[in-house]
PyMOL Python script that loads the backbone (N, CA, C, O; Angstrom):
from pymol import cmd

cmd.read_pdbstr("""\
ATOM      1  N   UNK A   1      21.384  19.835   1.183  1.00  0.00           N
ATOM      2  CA  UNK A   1      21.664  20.276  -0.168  1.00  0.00           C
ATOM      3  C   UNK A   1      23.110  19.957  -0.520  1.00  0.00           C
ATOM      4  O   UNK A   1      24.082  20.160   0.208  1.00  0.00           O
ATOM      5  N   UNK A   2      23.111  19.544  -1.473  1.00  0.00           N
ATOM      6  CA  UNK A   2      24.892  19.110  -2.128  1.00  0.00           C
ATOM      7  C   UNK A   2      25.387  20.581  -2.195  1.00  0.00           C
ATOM      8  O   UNK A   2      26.595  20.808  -2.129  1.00  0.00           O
ATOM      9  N   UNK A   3      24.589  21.470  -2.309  1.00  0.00           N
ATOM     10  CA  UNK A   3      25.244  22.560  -2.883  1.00  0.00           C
ATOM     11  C   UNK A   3      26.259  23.177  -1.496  1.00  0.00           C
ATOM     12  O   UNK A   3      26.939  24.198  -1.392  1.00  0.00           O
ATOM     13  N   UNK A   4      26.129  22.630  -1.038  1.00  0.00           N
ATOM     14  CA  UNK A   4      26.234  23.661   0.696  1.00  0.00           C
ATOM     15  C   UNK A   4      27.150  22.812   1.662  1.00  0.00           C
ATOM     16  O   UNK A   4      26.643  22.685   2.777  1.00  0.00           O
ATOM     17  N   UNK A   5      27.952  22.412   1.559  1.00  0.00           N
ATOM     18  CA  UNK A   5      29.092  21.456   2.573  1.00  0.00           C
ATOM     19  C   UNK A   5      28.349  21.246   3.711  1.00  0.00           C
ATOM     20  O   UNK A   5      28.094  20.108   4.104  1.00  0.00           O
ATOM     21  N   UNK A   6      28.006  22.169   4.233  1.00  0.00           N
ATOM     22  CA  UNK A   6      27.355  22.394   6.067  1.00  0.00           C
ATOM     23  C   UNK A   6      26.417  21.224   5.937  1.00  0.00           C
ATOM     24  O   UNK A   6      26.423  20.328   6.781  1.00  0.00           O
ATOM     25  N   UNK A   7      25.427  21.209   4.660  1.00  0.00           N
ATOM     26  CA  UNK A   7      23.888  20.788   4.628  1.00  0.00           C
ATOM     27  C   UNK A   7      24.554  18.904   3.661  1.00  0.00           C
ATOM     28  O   UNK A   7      24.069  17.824   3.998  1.00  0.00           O
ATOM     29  N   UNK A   8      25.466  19.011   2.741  1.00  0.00           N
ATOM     30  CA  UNK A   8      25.799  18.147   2.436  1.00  0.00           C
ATOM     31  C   UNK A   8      25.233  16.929   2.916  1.00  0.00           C
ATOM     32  O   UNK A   8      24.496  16.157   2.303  1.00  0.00           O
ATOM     33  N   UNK A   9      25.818  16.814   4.506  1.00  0.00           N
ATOM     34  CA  UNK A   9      25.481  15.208   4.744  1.00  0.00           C
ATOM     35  C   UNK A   9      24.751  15.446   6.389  1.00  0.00           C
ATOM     36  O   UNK A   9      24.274  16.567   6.212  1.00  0.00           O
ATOM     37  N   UNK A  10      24.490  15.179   7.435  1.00  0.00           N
ATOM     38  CA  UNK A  10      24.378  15.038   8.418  1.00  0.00           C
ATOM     39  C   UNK A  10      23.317  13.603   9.083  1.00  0.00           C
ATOM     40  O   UNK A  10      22.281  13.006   8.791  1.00  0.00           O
ATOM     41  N   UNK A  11      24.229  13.592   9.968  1.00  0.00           N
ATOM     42  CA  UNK A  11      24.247  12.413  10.622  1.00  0.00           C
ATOM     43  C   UNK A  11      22.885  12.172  11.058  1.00  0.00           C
ATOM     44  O   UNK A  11      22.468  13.325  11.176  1.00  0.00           O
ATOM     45  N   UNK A  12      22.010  11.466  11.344  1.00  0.00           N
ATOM     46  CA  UNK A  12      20.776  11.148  11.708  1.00  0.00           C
ATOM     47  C   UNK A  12      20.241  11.214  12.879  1.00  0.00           C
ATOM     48  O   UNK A  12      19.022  11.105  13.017  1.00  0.00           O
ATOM     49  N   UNK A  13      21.237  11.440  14.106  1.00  0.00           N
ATOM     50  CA  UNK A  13      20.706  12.087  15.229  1.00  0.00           C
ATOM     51  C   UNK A  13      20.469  13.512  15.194  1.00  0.00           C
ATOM     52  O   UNK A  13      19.379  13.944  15.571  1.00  0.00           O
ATOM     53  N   UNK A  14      21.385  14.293  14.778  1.00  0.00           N
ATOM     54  CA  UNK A  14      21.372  15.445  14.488  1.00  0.00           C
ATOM     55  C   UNK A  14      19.670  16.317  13.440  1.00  0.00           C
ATOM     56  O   UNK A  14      19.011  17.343  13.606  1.00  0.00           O
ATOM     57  N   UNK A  15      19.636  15.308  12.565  1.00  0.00           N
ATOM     58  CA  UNK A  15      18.069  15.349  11.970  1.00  0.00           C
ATOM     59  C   UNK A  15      17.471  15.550  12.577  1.00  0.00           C
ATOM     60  O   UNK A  15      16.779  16.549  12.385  1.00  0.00           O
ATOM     61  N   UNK A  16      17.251  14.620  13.972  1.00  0.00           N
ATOM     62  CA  UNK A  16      16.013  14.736  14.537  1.00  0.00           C
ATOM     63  C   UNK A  16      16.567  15.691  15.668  1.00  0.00           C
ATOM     64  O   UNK A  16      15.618  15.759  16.449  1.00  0.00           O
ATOM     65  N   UNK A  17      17.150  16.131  15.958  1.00  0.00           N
ATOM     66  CA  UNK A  17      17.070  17.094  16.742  1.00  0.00           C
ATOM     67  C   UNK A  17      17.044  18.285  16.422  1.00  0.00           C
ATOM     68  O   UNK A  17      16.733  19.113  17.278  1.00  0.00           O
ATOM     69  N   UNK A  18      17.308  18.620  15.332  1.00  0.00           N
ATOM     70  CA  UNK A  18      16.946  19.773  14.416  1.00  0.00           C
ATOM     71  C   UNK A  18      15.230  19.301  14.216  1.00  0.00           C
ATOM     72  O   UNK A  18      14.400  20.027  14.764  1.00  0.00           O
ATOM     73  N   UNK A  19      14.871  18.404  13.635  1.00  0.00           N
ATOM     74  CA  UNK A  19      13.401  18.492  13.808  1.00  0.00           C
ATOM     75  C   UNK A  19      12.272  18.634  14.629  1.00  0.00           C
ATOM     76  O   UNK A  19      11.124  18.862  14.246  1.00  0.00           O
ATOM     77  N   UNK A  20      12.846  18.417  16.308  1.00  0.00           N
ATOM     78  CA  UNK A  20      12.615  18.551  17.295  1.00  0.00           C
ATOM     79  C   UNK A  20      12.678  20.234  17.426  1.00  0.00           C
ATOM     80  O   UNK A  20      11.685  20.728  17.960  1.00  0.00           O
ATOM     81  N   UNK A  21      13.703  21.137  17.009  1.00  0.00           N
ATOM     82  CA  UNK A  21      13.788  22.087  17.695  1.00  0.00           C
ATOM     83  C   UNK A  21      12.815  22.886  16.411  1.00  0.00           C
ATOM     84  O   UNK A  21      12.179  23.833  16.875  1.00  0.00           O
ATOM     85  N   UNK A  22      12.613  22.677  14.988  1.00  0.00           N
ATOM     86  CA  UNK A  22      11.676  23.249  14.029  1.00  0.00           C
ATOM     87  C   UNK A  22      10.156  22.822  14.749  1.00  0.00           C
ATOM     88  O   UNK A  22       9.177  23.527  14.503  1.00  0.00           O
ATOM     89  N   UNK A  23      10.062  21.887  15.451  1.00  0.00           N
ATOM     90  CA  UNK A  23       8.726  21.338  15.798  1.00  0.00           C
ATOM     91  C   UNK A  23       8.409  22.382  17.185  1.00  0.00           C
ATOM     92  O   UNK A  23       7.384  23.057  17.283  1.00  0.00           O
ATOM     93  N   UNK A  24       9.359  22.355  18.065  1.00  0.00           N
ATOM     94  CA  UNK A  24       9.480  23.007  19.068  1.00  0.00           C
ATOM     95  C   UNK A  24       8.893  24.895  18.870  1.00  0.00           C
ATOM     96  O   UNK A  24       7.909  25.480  19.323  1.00  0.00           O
ATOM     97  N   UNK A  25       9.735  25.235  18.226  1.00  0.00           N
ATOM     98  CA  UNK A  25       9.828  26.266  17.667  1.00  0.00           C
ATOM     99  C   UNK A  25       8.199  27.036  17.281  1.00  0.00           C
ATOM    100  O   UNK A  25       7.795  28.187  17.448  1.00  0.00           O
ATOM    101  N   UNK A  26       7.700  26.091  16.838  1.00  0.00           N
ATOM    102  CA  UNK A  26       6.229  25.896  16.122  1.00  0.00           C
ATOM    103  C   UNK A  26       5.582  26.197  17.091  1.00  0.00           C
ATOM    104  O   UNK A  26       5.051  27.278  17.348  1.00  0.00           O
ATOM    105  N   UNK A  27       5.601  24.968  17.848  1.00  0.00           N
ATOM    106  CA  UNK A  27       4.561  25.073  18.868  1.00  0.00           C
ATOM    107  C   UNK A  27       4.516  26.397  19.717  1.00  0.00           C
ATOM    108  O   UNK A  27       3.519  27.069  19.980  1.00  0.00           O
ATOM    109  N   UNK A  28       5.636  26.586  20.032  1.00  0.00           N
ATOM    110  CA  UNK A  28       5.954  27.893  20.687  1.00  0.00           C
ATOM    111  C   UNK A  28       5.306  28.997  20.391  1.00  0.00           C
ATOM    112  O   UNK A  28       4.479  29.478  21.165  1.00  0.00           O
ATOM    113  N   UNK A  29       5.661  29.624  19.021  1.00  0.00           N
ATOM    114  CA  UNK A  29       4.852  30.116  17.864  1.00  0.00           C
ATOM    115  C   UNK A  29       3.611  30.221  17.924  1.00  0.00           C
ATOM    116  O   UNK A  29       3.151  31.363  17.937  1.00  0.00           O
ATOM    117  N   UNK A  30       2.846  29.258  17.970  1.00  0.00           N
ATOM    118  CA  UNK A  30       1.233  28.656  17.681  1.00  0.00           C
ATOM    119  C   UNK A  30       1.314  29.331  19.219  1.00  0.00           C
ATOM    120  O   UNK A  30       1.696  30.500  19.175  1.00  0.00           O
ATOM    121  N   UNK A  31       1.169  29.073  19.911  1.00  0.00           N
ATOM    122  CA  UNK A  31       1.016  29.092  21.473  1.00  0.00           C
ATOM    123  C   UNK A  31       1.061  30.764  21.567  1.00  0.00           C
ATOM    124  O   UNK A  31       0.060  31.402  21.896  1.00  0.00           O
ATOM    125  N   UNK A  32       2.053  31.256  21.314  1.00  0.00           N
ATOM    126  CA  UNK A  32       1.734  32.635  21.742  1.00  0.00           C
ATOM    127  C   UNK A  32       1.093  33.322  20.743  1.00  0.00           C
ATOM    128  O   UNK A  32       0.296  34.109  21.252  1.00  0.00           O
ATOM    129  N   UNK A  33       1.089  33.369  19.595  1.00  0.00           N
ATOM    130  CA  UNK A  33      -0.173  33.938  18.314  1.00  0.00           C
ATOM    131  C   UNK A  33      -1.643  34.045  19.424  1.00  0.00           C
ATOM    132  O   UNK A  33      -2.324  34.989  19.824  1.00  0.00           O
ATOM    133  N   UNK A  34      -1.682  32.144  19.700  1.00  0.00           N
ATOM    134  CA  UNK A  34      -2.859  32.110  20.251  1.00  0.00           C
ATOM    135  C   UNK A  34      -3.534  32.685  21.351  1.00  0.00           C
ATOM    136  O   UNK A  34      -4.687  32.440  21.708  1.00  0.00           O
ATOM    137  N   UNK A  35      -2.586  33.606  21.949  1.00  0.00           N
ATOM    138  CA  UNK A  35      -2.577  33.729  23.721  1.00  0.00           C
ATOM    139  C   UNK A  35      -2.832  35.202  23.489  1.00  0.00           C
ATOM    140  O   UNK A  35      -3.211  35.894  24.434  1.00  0.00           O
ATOM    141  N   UNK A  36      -2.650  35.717  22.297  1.00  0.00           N
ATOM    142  CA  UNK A  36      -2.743  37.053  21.861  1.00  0.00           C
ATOM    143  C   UNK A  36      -1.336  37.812  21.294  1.00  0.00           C
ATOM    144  O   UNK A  36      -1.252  39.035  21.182  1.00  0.00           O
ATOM    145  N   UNK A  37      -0.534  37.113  21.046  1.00  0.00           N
ATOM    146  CA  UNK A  37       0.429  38.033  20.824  1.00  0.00           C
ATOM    147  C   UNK A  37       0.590  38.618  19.641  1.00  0.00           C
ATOM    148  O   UNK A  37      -0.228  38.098  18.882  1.00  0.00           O
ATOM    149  N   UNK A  38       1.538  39.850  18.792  1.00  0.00           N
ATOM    150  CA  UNK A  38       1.551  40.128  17.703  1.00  0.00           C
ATOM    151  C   UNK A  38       1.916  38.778  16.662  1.00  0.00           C
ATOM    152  O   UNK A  38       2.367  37.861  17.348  1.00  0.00           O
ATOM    153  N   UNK A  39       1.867  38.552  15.734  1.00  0.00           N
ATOM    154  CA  UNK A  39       2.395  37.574  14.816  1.00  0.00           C
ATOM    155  C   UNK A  39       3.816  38.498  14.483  1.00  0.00           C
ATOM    156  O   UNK A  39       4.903  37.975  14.241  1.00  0.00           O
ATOM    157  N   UNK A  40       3.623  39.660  14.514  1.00  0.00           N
ATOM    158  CA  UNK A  40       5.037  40.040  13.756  1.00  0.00           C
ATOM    159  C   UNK A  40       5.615  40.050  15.051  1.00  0.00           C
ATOM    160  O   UNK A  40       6.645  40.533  14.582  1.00  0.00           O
ATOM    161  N   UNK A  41       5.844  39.965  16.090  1.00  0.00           N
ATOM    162  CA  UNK A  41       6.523  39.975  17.510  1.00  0.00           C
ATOM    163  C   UNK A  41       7.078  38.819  17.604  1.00  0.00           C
ATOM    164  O   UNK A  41       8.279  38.629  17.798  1.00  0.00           O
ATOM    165  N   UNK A  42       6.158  37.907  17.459  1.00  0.00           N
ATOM    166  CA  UNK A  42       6.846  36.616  17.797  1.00  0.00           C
ATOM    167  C   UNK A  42       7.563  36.056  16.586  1.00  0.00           C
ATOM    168  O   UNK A  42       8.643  35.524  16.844  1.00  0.00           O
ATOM    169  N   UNK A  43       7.118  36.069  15.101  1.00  0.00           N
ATOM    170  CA  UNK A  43       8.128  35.639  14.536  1.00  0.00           C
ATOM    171  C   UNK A  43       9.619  36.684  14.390  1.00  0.00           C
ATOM    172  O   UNK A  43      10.632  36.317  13.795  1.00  0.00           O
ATOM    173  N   UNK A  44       9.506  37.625  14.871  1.00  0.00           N
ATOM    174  CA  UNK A  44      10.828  38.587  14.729  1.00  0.00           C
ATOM    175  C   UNK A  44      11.441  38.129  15.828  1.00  0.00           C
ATOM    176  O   UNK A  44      12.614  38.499  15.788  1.00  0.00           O
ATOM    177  N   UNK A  45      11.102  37.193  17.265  1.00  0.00           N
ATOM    178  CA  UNK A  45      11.743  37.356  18.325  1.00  0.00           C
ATOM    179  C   UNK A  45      13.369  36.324  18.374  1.00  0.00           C
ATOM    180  O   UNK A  45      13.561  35.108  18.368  1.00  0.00           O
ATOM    181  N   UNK A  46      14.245  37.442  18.417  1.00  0.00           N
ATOM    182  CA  UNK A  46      15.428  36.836  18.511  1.00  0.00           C
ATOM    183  C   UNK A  46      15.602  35.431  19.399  1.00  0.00           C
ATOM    184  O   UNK A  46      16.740  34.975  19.285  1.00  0.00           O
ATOM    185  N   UNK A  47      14.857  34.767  20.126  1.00  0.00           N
ATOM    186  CA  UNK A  47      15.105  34.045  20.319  1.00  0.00           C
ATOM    187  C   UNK A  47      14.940  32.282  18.959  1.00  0.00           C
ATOM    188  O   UNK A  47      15.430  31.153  18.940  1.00  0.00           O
ATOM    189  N   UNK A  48      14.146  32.935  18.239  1.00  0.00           N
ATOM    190  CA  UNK A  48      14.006  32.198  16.814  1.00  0.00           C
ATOM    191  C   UNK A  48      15.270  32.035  16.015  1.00  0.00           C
ATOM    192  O   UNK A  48      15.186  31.168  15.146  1.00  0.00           O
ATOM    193  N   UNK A  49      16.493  32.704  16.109  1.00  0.00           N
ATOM    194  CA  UNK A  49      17.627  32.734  15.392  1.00  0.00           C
ATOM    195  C   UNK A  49      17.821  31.348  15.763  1.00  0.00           C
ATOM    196  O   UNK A  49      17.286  30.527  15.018  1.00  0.00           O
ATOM    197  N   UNK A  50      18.503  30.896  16.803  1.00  0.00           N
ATOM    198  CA  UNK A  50      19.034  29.648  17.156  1.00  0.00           C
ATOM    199  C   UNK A  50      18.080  28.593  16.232  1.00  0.00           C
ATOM    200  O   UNK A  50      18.510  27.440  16.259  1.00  0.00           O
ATOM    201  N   UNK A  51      17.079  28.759  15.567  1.00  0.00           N
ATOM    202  CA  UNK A  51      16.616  27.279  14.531  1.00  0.00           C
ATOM    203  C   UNK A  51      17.812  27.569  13.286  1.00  0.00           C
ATOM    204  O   UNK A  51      18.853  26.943  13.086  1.00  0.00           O
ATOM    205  N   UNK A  52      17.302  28.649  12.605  1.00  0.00           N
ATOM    206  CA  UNK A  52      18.532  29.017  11.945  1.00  0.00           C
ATOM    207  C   UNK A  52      19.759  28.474  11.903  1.00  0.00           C
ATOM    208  O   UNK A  52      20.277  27.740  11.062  1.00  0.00           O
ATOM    209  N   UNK A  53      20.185  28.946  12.963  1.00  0.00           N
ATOM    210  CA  UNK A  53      21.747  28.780  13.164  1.00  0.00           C
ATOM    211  C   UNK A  53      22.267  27.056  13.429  1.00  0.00           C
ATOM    212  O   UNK A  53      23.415  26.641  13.272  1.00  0.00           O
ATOM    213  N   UNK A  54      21.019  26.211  13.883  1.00  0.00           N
ATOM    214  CA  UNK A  54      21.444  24.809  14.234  1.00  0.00           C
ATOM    215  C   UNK A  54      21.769  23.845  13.166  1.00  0.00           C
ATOM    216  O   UNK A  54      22.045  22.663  13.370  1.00  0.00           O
ATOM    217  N   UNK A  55      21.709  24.542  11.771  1.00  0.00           N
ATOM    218  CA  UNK A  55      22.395  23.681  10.401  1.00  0.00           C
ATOM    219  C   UNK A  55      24.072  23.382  11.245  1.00  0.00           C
ATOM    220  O   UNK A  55      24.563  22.254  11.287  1.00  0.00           O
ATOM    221  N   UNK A  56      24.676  24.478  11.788  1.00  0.00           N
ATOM    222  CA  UNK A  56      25.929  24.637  11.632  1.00  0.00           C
ATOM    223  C   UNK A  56      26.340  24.172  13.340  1.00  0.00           C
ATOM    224  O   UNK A  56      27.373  24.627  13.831  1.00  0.00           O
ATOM    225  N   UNK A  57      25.743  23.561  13.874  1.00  0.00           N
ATOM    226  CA  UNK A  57      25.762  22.854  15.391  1.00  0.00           C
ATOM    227  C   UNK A  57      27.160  21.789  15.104  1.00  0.00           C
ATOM    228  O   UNK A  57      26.951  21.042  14.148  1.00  0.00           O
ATOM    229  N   UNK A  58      28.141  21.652  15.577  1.00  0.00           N
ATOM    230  CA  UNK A  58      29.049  20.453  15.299  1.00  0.00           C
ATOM    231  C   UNK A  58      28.112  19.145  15.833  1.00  0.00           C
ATOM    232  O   UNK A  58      27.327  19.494  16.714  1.00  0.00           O
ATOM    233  N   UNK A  59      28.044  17.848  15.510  1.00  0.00           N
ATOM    234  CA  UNK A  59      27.438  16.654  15.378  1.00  0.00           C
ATOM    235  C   UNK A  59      27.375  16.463  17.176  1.00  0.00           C
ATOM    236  O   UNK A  59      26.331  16.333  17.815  1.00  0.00           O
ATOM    237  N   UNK A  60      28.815  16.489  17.774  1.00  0.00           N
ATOM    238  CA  UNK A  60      29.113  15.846  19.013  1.00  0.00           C
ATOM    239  C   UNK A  60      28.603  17.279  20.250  1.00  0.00           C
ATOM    240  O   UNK A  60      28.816  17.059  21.443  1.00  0.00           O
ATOM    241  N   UNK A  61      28.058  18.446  19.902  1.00  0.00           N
ATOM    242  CA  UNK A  61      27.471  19.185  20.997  1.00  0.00           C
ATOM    243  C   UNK A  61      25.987  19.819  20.294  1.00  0.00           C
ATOM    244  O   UNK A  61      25.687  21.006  20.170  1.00  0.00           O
ATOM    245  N   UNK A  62      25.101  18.472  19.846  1.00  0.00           N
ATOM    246  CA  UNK A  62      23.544  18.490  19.701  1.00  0.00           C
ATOM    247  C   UNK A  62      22.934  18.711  20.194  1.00  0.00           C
ATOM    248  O   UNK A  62      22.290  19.743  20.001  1.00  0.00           O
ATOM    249  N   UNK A  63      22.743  18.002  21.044  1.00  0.00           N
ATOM    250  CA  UNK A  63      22.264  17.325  21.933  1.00  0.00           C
ATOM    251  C   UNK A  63      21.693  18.623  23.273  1.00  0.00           C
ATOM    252  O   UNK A  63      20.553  18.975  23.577  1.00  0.00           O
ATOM    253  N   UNK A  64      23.248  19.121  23.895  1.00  0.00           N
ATOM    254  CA  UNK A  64      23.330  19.769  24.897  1.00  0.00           C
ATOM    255  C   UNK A  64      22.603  20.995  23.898  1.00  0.00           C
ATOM    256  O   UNK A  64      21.480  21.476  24.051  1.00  0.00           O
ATOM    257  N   UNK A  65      23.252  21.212  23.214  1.00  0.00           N
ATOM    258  CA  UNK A  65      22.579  23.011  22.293  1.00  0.00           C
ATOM    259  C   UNK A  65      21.129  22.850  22.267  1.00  0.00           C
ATOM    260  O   UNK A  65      20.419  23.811  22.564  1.00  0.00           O
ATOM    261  N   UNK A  66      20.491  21.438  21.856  1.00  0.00           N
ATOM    262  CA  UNK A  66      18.962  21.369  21.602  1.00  0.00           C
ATOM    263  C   UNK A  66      18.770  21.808  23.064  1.00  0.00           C
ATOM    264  O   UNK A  66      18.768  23.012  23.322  1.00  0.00           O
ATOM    265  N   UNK A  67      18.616  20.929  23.992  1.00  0.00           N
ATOM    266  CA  UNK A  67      18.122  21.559  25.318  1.00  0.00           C
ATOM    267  C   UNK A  67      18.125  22.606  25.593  1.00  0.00           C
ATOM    268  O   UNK A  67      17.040  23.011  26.009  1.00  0.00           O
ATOM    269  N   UNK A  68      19.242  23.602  25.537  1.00  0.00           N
ATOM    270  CA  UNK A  68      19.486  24.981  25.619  1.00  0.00           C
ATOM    271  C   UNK A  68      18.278  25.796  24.640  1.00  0.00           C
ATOM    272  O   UNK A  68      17.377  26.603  24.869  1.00  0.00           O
ATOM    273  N   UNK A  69      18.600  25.373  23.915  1.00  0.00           N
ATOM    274  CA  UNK A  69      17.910  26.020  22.614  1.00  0.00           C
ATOM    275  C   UNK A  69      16.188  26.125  22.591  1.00  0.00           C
ATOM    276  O   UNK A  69      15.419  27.068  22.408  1.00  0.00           O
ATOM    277  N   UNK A  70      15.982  24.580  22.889  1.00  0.00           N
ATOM    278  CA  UNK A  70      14.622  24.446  23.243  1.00  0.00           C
ATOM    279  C   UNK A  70      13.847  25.762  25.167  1.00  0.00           C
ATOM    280  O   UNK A  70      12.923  26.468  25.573  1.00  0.00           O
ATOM    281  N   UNK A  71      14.903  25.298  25.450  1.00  0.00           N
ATOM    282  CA  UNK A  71      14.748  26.644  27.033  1.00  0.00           C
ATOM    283  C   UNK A  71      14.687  27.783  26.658  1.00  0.00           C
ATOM    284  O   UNK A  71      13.900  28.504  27.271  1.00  0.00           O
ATOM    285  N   UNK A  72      15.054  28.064  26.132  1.00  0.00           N
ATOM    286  CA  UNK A  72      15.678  29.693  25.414  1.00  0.00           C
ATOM    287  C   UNK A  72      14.010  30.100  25.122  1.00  0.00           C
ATOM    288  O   UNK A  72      13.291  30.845  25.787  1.00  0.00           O
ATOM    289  N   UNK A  73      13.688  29.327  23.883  1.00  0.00           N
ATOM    290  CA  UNK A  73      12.333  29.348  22.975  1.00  0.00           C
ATOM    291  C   UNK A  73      10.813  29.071  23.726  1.00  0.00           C
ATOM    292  O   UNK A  73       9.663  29.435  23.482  1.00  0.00           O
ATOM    293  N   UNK A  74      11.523  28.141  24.877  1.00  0.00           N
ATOM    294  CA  UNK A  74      10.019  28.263  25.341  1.00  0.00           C
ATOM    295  C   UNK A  74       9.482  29.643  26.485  1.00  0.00           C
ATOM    296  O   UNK A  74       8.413  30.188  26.762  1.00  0.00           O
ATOM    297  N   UNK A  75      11.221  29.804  26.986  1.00  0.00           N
ATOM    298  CA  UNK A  75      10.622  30.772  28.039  1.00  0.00           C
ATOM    299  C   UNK A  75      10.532  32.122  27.271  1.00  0.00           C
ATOM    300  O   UNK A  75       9.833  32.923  27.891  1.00  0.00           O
ATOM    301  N   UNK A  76      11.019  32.600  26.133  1.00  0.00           N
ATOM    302  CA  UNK A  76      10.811  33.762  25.414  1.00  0.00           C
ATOM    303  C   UNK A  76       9.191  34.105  24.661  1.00  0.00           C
ATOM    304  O   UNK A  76       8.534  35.139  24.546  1.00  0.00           O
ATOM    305  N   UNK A  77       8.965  32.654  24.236  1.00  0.00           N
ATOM    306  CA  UNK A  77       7.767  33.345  23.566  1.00  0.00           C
ATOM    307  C   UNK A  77       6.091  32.435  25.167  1.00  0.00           C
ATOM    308  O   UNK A  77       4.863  32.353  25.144  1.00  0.00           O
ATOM    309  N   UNK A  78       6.856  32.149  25.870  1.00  0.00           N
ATOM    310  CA  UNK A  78       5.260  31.532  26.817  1.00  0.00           C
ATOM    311  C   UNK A  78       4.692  32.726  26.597  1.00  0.00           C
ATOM    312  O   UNK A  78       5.049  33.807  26.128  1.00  0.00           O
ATOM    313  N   UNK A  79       3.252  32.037  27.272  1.00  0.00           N
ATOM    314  CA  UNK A  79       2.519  33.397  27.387  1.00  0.00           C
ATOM    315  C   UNK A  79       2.643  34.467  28.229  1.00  0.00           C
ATOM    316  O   UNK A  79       2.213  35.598  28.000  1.00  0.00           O
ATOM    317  N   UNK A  80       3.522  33.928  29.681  1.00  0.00           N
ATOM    318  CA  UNK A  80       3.925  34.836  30.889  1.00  0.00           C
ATOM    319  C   UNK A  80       5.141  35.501  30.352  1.00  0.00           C
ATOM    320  O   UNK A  80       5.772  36.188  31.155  1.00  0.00           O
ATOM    321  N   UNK A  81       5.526  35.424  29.276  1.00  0.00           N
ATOM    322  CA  UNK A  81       7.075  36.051  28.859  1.00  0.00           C
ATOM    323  C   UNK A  81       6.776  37.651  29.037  1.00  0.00           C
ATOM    324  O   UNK A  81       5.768  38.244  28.651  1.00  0.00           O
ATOM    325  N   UNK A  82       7.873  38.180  29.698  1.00  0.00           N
ATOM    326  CA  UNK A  82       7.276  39.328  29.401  1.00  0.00           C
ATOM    327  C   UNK A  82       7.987  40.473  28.215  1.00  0.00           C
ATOM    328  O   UNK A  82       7.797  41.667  27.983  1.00  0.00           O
ATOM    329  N   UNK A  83       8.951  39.340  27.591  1.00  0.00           N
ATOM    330  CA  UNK A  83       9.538  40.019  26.276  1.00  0.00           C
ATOM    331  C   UNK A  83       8.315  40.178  25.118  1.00  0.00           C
ATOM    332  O   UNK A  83       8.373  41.171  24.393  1.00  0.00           O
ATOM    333  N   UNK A  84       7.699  39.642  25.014  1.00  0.00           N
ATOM    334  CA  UNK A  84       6.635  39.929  24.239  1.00  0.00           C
ATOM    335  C   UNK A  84       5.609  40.669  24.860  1.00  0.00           C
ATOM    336  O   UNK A  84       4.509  40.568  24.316  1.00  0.00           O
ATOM    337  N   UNK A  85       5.685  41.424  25.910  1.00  0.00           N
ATOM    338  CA  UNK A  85       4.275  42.344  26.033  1.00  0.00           C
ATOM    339  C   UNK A  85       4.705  43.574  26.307  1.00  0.00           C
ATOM    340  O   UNK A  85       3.897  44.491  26.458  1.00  0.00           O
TER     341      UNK A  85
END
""", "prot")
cmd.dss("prot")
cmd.show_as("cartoon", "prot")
cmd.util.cbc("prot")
cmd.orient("prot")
């Protein structure tokens, strides 16, 4: 968005790794709904902030944050998590 400096411009690796971690995120999502979990559990679960927050990732530490980020999300919402039960 022009309106927003942060969102203004970003670089094209950064895209896809933000789209990676919205895709990620999803699946995660889908996966535990499906396994039985609450819908309001898993989308409230703090580990979901970090999609949020990755508008504002500096360009040159992507990369490393996606990995992190993506770990974070998968082991919080699996189905063996036991933050959700």
């Amino acid at each position: 968005s022009s309106f927003d400096p942060v969102d203004a411009s970003c670089p094209p690796p950064k895209q896809v790794a933000m789209l990676r971690l919205v895709k990620a995120a999803e699946d995660a999502m889908t996966t535990a709904v499906a396994s039985g979990r609450p819908v309001v559990d898993v989308v409230d679960h703090a580990a979901l902030r970090v999609v949020a927050g990755a508008r504002s990732w500096p360009a040159d530490t992507v990369q490393a944050r996606l990995e992190e980020a993506l770990t974070t999300i998968h082991q919080a919402l699996s189905p063996d998590s036991k933050d959700l039960q």
